[in-house]
N, C-alpha and C positions, 0 to 999 in steps of 0.2 A: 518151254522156257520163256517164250516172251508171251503167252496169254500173263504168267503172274506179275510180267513187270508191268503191262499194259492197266491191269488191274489196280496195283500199286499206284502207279500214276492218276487214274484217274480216281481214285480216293483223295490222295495227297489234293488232288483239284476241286473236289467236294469241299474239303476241312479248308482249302483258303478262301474260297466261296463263303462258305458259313462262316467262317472269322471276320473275313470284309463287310457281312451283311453284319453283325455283331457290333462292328464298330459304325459305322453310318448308324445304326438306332441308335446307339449308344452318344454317339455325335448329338443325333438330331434332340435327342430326349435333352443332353444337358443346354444345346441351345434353347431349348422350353423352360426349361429350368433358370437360368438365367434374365432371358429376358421376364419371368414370375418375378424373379429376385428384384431387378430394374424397376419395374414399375411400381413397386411398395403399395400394391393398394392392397390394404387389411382386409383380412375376412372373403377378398374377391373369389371365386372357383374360375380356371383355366380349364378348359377342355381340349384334349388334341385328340386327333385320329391317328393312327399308325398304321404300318403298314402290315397286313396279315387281320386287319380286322380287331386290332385289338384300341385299347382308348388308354388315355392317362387323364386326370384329373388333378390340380394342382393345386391348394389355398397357403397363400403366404397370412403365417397367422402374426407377422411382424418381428422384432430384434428384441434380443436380452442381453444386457452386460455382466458381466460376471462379475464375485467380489474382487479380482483381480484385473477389472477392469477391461478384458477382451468381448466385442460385443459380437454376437451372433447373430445370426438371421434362421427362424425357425417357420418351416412350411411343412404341411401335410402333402402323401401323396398316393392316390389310388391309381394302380393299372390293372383294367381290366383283362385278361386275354384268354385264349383258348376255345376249341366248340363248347366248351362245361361253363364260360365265361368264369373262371376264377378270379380271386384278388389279391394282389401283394401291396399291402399296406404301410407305411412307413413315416417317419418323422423323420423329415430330411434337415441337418444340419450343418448353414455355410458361415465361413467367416462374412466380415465387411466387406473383405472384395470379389463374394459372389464365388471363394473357391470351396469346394465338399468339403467338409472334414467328417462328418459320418451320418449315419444314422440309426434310428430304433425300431426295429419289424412289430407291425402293432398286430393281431390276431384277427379283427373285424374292423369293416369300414364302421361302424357302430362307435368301436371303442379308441377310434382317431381321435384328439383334443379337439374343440369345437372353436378357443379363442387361446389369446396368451394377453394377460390382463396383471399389468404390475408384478413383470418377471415371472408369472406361475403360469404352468399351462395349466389349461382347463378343460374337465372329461368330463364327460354327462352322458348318463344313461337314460334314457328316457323310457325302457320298461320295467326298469327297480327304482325310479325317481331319484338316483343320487349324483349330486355335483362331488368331485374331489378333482382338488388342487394340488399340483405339483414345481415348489418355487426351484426355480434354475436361476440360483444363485452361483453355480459352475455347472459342467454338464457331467451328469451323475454318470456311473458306469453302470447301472440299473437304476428302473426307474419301476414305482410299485403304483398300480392305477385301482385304487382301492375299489372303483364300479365295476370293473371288470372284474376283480382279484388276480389280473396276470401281471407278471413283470419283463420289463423289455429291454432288452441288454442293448449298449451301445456297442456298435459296432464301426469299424471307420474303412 
């Protein structure tokens, strides 16, 4: 009778372990994110280390106002992690004052926007030679990246 509860217990102390660590990355990553946002420098890449050996990479590609006038701040964002080093790709989207409101999971570090130039972001492939523009005159609930041919759904 008390090996299962002994058992029990020390799961339940696993699972807050792992949620604690969960949230300190999760902390530390949006403090990165943030201070990206603060410093407005266009086009720049941020590099972080994390913990387990994994890396994040960060380019604030600068703000779009909407036709209703709400402006946003739109950054790319590569994390590298795992022994396989995989990638989770994203177009991160904050308001003005630096808080999330969502993002778009992009397929390859390749097929990230490269600038945001007069409200459109801007995708470029560089092994089929094609630029396509995408105006975020609001933020679409899909968005269609004709170089790639994939579409990437907002998420929040």
């Amino acid at each position: 009778m008390l090996r299962p509860l002994i058992r029990i217990c020390v799961l339940i102390m696993l699972c807050l372990q792992a949620h604690t660590n969960l949230q300190a990355q999760s902390s530390k990553a949006t403090k990165q994110i943030v201070r990206v946002l603060r410093s407005a420098n266009i086009g720049k890449e941020y590099q972080y280390s994390n913990e387990g050996g994994s890396t994040t990479s960060l380019r604030y590609l600068g703000a779009v106002q909407t036709k209703t006038g709400l402006k946003y701040k739109i950054l790319t964002s590569v994390w590298i992690w795992g022994q396989s080093h995989r990638a989770t790709n994203r177009i991160l989207v904050y308001n003005s004052n630096n808080k999330y409101i969502g993002n778009y999971n992009v397929t390859t570090i390749e097929d990230l926007p490269i600038k945001l130039l007069n409200n459109q972001l801007v995708f470029k492939s560089v092994k089929d030679d094609c630029t396509y523009n995408v105006l975020l005159s609001s933020l679409p609930k899909r968005m269609y990246n004709e170089c790639a041919g994939d579409i990437y759904t907002f998420q929040q």
